[in-house]
Backbone bond lengths (Angstrom), bond angles and torsions (degrees), N, CA, C in turn:
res aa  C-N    CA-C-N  psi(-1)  N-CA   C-N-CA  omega(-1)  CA-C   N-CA-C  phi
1 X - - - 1.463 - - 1.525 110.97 -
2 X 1.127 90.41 -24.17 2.438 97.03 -173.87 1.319 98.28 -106.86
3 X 1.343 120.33 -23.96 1.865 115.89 -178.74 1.667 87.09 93.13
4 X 1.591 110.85 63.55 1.573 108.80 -172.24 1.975 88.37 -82.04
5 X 1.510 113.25 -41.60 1.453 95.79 -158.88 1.839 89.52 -82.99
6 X 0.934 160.20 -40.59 1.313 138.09 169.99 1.515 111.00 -42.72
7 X 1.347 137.56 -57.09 1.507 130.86 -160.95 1.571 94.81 -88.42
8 X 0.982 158.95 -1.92 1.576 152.29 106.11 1.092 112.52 -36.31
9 X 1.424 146.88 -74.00 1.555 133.41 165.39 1.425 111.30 -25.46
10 X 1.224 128.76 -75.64 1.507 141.82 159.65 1.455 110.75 -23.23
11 X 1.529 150.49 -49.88 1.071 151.18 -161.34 1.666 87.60 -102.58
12 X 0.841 155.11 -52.45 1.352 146.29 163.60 1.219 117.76 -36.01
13 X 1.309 138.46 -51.75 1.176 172.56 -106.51 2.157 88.57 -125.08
14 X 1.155 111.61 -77.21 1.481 134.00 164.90 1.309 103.03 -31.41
15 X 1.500 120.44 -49.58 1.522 119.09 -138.44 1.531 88.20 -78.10
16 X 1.344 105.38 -28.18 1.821 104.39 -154.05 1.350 96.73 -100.38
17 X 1.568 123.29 -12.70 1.610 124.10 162.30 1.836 106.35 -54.01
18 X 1.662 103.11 -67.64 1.258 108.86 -176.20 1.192 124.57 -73.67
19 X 1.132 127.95 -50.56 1.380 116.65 -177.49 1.429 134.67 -29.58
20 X 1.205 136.81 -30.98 1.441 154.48 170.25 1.748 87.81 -63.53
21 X 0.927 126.70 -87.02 1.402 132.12 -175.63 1.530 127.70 -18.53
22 X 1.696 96.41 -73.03 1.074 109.98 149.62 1.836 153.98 -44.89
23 X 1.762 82.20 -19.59 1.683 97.11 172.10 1.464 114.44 -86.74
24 X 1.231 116.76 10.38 1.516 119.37 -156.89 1.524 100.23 -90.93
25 X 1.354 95.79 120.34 2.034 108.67 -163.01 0.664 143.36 117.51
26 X 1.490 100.62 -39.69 1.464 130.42 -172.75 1.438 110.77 -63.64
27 X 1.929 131.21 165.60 1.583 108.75 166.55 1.519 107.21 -92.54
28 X 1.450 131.35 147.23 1.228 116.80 -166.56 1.772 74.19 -140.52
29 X 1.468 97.76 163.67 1.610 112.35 172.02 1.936 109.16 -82.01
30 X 0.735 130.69 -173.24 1.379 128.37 -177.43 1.698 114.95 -86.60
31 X 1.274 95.26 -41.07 1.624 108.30 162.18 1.153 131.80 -49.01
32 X 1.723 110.22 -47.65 1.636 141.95 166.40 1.656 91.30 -42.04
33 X 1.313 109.34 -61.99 1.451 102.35 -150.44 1.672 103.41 -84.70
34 X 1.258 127.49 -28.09 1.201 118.56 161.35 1.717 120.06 -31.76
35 X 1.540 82.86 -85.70 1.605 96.72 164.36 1.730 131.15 -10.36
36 X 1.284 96.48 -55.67 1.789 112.34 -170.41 1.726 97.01 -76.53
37 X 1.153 102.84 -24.70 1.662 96.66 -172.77 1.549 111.22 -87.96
38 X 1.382 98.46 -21.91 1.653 97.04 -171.76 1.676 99.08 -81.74
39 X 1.600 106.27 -36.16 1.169 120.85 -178.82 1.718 120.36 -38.93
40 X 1.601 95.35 -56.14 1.629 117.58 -176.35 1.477 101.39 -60.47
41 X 1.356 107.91 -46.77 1.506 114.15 -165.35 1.783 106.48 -51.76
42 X 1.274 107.16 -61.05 1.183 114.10 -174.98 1.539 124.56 -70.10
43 X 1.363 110.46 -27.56 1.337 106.03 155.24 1.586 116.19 -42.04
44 X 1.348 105.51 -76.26 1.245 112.20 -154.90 1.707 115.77 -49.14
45 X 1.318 96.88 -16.76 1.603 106.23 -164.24 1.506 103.10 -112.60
46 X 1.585 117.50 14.02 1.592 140.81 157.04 1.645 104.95 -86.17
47 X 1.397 111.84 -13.93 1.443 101.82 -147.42 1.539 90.04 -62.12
48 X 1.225 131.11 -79.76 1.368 115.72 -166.60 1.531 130.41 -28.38
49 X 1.609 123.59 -60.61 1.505 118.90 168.70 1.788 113.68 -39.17
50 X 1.262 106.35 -49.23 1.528 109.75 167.36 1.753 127.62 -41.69
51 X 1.468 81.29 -60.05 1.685 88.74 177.82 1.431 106.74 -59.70
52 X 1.009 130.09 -62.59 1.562 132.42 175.67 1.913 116.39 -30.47
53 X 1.489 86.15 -57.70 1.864 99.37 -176.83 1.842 110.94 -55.61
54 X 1.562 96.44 -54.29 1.508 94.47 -179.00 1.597 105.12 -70.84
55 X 0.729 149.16 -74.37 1.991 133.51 177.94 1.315 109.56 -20.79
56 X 1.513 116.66 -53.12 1.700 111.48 178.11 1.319 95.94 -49.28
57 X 1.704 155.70 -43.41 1.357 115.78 -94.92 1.677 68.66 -153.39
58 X 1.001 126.65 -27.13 1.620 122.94 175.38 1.898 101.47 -76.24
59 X 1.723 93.41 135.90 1.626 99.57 -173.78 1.850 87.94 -94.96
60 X 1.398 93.37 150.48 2.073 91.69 170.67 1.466 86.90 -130.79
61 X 1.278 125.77 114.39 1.217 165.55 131.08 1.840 98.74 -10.05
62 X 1.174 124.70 107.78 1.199 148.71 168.01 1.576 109.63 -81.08
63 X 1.165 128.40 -73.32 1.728 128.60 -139.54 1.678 103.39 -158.23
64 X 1.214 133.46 151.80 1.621 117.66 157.91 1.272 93.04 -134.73
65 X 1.480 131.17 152.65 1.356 139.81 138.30 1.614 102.11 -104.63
66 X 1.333 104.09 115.79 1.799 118.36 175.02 1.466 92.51 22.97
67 X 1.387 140.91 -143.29 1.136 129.06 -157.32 1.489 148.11 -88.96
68 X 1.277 84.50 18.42 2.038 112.58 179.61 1.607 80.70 -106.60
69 X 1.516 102.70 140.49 0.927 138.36 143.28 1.334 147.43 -135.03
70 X 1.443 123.20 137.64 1.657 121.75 -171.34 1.790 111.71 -94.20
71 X 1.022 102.92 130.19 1.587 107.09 170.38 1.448 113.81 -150.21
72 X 1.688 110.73 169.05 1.542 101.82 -171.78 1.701 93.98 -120.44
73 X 1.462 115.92 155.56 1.352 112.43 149.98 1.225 109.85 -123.84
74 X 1.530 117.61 -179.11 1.370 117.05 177.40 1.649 120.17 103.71
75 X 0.780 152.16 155.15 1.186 141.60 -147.73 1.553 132.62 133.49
76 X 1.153 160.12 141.39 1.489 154.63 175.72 1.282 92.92 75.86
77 X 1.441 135.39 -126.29 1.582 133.12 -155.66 1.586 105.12 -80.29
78 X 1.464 121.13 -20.13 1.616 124.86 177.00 1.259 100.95 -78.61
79 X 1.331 107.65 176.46 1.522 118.71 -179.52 1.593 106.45 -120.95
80 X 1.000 94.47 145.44 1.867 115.82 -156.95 1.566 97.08 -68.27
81 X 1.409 108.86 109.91 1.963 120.23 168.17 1.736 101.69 -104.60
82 X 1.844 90.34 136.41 1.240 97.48 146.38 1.343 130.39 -117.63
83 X 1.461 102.06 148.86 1.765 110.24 -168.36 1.372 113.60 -114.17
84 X 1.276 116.64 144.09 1.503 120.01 168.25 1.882 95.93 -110.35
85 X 1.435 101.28 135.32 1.510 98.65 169.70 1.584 111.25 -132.55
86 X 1.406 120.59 -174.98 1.838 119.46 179.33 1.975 76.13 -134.85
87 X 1.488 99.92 133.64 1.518 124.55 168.66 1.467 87.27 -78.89
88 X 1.288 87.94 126.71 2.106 113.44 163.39 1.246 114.41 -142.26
89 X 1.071 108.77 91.86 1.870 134.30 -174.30 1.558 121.36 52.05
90 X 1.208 124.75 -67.03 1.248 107.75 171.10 2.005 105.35 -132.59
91 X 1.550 105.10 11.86 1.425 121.74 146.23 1.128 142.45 -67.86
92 X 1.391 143.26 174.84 1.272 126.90 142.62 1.710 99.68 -134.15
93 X 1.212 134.50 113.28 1.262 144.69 179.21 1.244 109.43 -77.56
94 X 1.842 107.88 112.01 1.636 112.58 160.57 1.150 125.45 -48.49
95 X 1.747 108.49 127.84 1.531 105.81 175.29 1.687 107.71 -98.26
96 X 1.038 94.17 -18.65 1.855 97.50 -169.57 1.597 105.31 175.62
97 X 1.451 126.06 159.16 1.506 131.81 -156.78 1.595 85.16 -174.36
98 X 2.022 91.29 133.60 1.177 120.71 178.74 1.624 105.15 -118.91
99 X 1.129 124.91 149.97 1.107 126.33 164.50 2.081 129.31 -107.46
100 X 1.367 84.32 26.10 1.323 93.42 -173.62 1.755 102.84 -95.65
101 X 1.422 120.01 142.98 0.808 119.09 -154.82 1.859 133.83 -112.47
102 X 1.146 94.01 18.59 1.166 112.27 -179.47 1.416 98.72 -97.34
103 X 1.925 107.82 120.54 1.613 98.23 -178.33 1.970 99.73 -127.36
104 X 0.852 102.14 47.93 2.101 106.70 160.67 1.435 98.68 -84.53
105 X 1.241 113.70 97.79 1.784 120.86 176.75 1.370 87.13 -105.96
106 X 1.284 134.99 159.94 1.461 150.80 142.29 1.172 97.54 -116.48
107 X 1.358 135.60 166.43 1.347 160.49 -176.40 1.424 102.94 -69.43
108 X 1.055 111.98 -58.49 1.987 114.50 174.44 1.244 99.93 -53.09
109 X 0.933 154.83 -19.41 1.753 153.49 -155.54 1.499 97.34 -105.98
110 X 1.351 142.37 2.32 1.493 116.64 174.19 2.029 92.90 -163.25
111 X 1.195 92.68 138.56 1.856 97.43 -178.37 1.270 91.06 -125.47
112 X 1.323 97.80 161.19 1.529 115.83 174.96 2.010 113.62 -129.77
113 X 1.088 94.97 88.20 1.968 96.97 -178.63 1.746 114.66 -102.50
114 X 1.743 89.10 93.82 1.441 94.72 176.74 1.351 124.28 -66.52
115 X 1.092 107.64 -12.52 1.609 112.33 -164.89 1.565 99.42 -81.54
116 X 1.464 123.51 -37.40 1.298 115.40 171.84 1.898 111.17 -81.72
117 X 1.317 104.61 -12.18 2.013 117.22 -158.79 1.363 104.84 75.52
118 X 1.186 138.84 75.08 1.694 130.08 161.43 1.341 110.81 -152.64
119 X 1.187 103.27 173.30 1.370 94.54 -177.34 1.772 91.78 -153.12
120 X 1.034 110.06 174.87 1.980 111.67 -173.45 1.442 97.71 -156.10
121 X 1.576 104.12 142.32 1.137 108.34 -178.09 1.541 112.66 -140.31
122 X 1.287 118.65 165.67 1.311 98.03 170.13 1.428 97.96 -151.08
123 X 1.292 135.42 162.93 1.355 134.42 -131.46 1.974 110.28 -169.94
124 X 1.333 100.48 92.30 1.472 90.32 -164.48 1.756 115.21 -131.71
125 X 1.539 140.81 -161.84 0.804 166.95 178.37 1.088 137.56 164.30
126 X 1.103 135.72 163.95 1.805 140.73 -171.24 1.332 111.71 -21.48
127 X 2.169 100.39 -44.45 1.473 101.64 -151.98 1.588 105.45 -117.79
128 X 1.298 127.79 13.21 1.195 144.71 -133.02 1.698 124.12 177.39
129 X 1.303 94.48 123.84 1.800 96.03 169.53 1.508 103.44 -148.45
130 X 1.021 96.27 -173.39 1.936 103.07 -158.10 1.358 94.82 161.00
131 X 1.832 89.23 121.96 1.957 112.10 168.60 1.587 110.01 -110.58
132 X 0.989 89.48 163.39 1.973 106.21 -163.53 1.438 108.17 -129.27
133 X 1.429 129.76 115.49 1.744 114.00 169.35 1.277 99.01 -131.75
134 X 1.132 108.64 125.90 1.517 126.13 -171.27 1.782 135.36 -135.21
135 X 1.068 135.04 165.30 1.230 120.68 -166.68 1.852 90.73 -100.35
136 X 1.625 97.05 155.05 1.985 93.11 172.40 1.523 86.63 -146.06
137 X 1.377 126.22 20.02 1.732 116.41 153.27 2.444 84.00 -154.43
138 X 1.176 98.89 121.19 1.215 106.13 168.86 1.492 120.64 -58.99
139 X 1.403 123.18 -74.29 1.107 109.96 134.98 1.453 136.54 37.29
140 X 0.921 82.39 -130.27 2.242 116.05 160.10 1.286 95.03 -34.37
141 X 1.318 145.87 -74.15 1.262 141.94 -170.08 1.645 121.09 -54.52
142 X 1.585 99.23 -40.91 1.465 105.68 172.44 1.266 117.37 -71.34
143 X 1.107 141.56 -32.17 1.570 157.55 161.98 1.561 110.25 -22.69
144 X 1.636 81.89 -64.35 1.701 106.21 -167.04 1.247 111.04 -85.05
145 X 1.287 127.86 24.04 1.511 139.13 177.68 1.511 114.09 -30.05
146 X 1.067 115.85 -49.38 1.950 115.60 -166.32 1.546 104.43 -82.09
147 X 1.698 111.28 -32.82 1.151 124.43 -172.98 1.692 108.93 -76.05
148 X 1.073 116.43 -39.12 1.436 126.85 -177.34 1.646 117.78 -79.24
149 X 1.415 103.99 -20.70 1.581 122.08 -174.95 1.752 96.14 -90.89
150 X 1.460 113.51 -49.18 1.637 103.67 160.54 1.315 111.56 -40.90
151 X 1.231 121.85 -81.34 1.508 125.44 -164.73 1.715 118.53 -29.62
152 X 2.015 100.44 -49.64 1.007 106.32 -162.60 1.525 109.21 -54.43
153 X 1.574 102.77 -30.87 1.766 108.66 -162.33 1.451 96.46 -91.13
154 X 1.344 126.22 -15.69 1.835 113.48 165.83 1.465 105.66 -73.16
155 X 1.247 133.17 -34.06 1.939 128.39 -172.26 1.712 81.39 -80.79
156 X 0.997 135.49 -41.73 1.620 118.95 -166.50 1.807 111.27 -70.11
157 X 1.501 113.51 -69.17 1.328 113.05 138.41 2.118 116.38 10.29
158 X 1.516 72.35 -101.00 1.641 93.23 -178.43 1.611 120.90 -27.84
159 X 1.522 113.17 -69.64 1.287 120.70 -164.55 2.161 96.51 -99.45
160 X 1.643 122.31 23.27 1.416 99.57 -179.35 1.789 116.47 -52.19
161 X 1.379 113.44 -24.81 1.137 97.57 -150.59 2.076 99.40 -107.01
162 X 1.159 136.05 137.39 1.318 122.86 -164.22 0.992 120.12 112.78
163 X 1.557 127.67 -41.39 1.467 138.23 -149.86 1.699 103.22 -94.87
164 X 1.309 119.27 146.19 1.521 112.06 -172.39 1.476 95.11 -107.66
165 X 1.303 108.59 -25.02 1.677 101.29 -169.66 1.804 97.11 -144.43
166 X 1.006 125.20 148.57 1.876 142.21 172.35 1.374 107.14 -158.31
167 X 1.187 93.74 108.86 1.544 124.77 153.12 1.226 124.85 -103.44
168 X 1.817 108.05 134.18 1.366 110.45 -176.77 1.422 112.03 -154.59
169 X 1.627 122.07 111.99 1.384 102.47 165.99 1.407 129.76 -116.49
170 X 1.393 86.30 163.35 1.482 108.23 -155.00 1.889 105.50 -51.22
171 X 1.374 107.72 170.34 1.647 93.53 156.07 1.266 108.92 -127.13
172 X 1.575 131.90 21.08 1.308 118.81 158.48 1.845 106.02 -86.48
173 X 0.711 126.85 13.97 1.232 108.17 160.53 1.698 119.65 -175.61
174 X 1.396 90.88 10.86 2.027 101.79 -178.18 1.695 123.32 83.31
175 X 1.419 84.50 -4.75 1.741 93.06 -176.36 1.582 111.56 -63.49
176 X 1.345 115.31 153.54 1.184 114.61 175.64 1.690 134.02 -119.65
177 X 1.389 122.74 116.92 1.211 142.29 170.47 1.336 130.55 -59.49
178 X 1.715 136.56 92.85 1.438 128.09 -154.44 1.565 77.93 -128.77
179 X 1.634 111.84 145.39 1.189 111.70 170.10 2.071 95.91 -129.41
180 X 0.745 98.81 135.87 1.605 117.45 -151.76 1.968 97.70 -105.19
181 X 1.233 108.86 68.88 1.507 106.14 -174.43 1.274 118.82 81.66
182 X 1.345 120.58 -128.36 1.666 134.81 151.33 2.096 119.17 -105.10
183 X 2.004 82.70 0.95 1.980 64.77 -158.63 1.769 90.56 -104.59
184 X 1.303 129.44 19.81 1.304 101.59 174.03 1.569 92.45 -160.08
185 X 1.764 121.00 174.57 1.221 132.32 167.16 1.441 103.82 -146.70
186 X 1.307 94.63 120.46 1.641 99.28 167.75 1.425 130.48 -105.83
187 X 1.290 135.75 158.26 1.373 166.48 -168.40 0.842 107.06 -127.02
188 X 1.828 122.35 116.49 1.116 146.91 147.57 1.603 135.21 -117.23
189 X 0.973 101.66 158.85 2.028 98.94 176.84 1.670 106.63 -86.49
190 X 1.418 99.40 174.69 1.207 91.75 169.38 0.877 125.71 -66.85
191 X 1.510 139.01 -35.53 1.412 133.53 178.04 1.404 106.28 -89.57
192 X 1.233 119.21 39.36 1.568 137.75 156.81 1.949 114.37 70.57
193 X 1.068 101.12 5.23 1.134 98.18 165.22 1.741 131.98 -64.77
194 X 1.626 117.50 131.54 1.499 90.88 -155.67 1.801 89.61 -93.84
195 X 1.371 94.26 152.38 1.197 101.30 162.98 1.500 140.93 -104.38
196 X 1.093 90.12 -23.09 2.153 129.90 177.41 0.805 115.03 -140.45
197 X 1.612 127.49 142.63 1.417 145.03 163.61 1.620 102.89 -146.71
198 X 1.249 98.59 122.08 1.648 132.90 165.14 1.087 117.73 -73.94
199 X 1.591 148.63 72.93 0.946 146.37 -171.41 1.672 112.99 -104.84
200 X 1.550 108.92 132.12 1.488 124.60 175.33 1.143 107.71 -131.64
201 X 1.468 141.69 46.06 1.108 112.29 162.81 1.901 85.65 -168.91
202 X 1.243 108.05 143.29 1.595 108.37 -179.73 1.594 118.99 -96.44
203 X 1.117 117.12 124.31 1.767 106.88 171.29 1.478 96.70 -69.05
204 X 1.183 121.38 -59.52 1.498 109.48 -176.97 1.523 129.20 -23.17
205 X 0.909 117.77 -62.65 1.611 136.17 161.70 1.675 118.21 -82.33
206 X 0.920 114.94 -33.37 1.768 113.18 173.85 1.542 91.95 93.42
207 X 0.968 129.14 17.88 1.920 110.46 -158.05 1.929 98.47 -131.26
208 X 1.040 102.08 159.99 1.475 102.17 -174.57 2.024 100.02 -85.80
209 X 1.595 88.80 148.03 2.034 96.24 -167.01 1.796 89.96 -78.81
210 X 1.464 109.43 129.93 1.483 131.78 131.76 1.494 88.59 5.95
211 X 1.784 116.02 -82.71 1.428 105.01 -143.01 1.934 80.45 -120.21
212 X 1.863 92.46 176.97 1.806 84.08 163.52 1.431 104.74 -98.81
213 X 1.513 117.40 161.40 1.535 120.37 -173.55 1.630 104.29 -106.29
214 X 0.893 118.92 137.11 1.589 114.09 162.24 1.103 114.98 -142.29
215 X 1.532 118.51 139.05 1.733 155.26 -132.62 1.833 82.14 -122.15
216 X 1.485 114.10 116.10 1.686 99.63 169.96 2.080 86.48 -112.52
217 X 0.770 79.05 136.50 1.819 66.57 160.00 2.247 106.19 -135.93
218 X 1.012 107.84 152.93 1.700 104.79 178.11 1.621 101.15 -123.62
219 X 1.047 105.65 145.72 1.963 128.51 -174.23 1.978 89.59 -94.54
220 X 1.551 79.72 121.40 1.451 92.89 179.40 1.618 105.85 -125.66
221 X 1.431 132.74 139.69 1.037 150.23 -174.51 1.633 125.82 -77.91
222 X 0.947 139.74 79.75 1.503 145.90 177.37 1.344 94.91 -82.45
223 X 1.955 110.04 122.44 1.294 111.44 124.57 1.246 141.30 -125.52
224 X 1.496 86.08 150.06 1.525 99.06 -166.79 1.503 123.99 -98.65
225 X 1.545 134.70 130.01 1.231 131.46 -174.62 1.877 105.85 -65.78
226 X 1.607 94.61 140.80 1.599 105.34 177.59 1.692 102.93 -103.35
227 X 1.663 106.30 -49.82 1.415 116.36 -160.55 1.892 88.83 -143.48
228 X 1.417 104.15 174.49 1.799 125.68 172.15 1.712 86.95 -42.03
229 X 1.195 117.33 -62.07 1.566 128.11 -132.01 1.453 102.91 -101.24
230 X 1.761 125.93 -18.82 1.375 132.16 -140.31 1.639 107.76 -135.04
231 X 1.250 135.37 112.22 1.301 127.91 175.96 1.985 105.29 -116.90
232 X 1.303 106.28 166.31 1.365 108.55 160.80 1.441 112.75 -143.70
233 X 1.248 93.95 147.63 1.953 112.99 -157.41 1.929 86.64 -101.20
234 X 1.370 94.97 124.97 1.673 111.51 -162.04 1.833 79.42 -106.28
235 X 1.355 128.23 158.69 1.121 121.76 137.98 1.620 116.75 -108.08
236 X 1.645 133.47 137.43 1.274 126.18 175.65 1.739 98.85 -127.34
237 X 1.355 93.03 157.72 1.888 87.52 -177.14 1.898 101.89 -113.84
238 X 0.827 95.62 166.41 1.678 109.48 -165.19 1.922 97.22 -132.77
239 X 0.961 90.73 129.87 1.583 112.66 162.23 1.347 122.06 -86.09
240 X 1.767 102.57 89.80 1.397 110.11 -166.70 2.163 107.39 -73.46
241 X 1.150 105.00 -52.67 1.883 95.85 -179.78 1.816 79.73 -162.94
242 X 1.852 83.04 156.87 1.378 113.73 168.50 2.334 94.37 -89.66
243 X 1.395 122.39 135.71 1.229 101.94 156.54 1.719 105.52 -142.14
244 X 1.184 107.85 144.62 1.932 124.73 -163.31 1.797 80.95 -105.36
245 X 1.520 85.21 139.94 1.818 107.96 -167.58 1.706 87.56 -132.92
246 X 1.358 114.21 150.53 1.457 113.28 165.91 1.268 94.91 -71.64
247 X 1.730 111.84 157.99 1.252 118.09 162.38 1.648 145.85 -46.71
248 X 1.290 93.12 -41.25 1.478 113.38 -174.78 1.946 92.89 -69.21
249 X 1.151 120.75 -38.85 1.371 105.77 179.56 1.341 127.67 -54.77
250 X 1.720 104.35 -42.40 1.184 110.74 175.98 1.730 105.10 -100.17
251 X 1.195 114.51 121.49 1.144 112.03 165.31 1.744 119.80 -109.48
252 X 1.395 102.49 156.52 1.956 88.06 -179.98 1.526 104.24 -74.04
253 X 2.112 100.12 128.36 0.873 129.11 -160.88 1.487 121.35 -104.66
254 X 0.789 113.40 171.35 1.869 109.58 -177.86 1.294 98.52 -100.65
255 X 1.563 104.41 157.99 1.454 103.29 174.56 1.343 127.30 -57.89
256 X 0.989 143.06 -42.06 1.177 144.46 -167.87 2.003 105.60 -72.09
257 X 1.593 96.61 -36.74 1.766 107.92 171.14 1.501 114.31 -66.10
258 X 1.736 111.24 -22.79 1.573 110.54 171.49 1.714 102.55 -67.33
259 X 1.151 77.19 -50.15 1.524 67.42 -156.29 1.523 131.65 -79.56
260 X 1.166 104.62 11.45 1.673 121.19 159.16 0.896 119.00 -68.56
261 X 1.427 111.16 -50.95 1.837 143.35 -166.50 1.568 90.50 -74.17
262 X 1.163 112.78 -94.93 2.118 100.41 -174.66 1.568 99.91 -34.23
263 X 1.440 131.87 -40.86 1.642 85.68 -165.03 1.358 107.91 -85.90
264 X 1.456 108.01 -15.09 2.074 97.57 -172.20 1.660 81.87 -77.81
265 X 1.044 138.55 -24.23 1.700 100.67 -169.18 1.333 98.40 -108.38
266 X 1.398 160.94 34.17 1.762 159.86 67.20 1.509 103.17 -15.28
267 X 1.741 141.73 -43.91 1.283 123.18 175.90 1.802 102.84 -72.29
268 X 1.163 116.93 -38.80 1.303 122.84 -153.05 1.759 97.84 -67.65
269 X 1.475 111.79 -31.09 1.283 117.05 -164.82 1.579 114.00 -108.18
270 X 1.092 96.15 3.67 1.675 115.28 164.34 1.742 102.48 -71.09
């Protein structure tokens, strides 16, 4: 919550700058003074891996609403995350992390409604925007299923046109909804595995596809022996068929219309 393991890295970091310096006068044993020299030495010639580690590892505090707060880490050789967290005593517990990288938040740009569990965000720059709807009590969010599945399709609705990226998951089952510009829609599980992607539009060619393509893939269960007595249940996913739909069938859909559509046609193709 204070950036305890960065300003400990940092005071560590110091100790082995100064100390050599500071020992100068002092009586030290011969060992002592070995030590401090090899010590200094190697600091200084850490400095880069250091510098790198502490920027990854220091959070910079974006925005708070009372006890959610947004911040990013990552930075120098990592790639820049943003986090939403809930402060819990001298914690702050991740609720969810984006890696999109545009961070001009204003306060109007992200709510937090516990009473339903969600929270909305929106995430932009010059060249780039991207909305977020997400659960911040599972729970609470799952409850409110019909109510939360409205919402999702009024912020989708609302912002279709502008947006480079929208993500949204569902609360009947945690799965997740990314709509990727105009040229693709993805399907994921809850533990983010994708399972479907709706694709209309080709990077290869730049041009929108003849037909739309859709990627089904199904999570299949391997287990594997550890010991006589002990197995562990792996999940791996399998790429069940590519299948091309005329267009007019599939049209770009709302979230809640994705996700009817992948699962009746994953039951249908079971």
């Amino acid at each position: 919550r204070w950036n305890l393991l960065a300003w400990f890295m940092l005071a560590g970091y110091l100790i082995g700058i100064l100390a050599l310096p500071l020992s100068h006068g002092l009586d030290k044993s011969k060992l002592l003074k070995w030590w401090l020299r090899i010590d200094f030495v190697a600091t200084i010639l850490l400095f880069i891996p250091f510098y790198f580690t502490f920027i990854v590892s220091k959070a910079n505090f974006v925005s708070e609403r009372g006890k959610y707060v947004l911040f990013t880490t990552g930075g120098g050789m990592a790639k820049p995350a943003l986090r939403l967290g809930k402060s819990e005593g001298l914690f702050i517990k991740e609720l969810y992390n984006s890696d999109d990288v545009g961070f001009n938040i204003c306060a109007k740009d992200w709510i937090v409604n516990e009473y339903h569990g969600y929270s909305s965000l929106k995430i932009w720059n010059d060249y780039y925007k991207s909305i977020h709807l997400f659960p911040i009590d599972s729970t609470t969010y799952h409850k409110h299923n019909n109510i939360i599945d409205t919402q999702i399709d009024s912020v989708f609705h609302k912002n279709i046109i502008g947006y480079v990226r929208m993500v949204f998951v569902m609360p009947e089952d945690f799965s997740t909804i990314e709509y990727c510009d105009s040229s693709s829609i993805e399907y994921h599980s809850s533990d983010f595995i994708q399972l479907a992607d709706i694709k209309y539009w080709s990077y290869e060619t730049g041009n929108f596809l003849d037909s739309v393509l859709i990627t089904l893939s199904i999570p299949e269960n391997d287990v594997l022996p550890i010991t006589d007595s002990d197995t562990l249940l792996v999940e791996r996913v399998e790429t069940e068929r590519q299948i091309k739909l005329p267009k007019e069938s599939v049209p770009w859909m709302s979230p809640t219309e994705v996700h009817r559509f992948i699962n009746d046609l994953k039951r249908s193709k079971l």
